[in-house]
N, C-alpha and C positions, 0 to 999 in steps of 0.2 A: 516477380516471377517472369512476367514477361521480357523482364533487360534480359536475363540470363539465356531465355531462349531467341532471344533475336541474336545476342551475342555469341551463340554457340553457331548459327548459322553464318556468322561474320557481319551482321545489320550491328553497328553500335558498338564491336572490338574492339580487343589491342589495334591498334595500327603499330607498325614500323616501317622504320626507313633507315637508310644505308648512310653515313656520313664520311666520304674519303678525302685521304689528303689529297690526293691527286687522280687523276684519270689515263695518263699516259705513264707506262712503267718497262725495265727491261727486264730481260730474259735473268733469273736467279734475282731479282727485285723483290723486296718486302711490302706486301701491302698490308697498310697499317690505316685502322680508322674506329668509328664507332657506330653498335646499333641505338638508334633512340628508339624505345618501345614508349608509345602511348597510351594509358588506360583509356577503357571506354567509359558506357553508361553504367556496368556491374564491376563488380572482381572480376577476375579471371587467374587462375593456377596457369603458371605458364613452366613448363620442367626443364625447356632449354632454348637454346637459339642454335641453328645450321648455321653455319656462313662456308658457303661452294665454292667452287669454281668450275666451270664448264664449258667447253670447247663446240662452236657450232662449226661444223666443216660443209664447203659444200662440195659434195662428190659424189658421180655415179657410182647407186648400187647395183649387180646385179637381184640382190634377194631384198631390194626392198623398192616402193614406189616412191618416196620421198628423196627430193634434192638436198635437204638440210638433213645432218645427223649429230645429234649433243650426243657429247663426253664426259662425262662427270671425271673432273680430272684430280681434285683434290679438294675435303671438307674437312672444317670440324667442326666439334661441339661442344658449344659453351654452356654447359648447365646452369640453371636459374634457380629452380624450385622452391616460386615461392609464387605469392600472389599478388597481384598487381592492382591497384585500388583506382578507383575509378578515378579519370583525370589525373592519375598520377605519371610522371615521367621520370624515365630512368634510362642511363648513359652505361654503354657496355663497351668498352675497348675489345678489339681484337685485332692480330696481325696473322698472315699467312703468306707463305713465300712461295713464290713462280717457281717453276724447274726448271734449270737450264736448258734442256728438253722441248722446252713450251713452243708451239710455233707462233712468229708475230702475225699480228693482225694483218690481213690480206685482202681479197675479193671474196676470198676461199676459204678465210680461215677468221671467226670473230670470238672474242671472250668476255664471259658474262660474271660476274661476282651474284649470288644467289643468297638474297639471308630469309631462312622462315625460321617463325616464330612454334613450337610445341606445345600447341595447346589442347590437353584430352579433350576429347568427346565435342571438338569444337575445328570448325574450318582454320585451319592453320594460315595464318594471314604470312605476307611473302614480299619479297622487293626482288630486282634484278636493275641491274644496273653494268650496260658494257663497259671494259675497259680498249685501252689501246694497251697491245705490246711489240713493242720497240725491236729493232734488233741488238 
């Protein structure tokens, strides 16, 4: 009883982690890689995986106090549903493509890849990992 409530607050979780083929990419580029989700100390139901993309810009607001502002630019969702056993590992391919649109990385302008994990009633465990984008 106790794994499942340490686990739900994230003590003893899934972990995951981001695996890319690369780090530097251009503008309409394909990012292509895998999530590895780790089991913990219990099960755990997991119903999907996020994997984002999001844009930190730094620019004055007038209607805000913060010099940094995220963009949530493009997600999807890779459903799971199912249960993940303790100590067990499991390999999720995913690709997502850049918009030609995208601004390259700057002073100004940084981009993060975001994978969380969906887990009910339980701290949704998370990675980020910047990229570079090219012109």
């Amino acid at each position: 009883m106790w794994k499942h409530i340490l686990s739900s607050i994230g003590i003893g979780g899934v972990a995951i982690d981001t695996a890319l083929q690369k780090e530097a990419y251009h503008r309409g580029d394909k990012i292509e890689g895998t999530v590895l989700i780790n089991g913990g100390r219990a099960a755990e139901p997991i119903d999907a995986l996020i994997v984002s993309l999001h844009l930190q810009m730094d620019e004055v607001r007038e209607d805000s106090d913060f010099a940094y502002h995220d963009k949530d630019v493009k997600e999807i969702l890779i459903p799971i549903q199912r249960e993940i056993q303790p100590k067990e590992k499991l390999t999720i391919p995913f690709s997502l493509e850049i918009d030609l649109e995208h601004p390259p990385t700057s002073d100004t302008n940084k981009t993060f890849l975001k994978t969380t994990a969906v887990i009910p009633q339980a701290v949704d465990p998370s990675g980020q990992d910047e990229l570079i984008i090219l012109n």
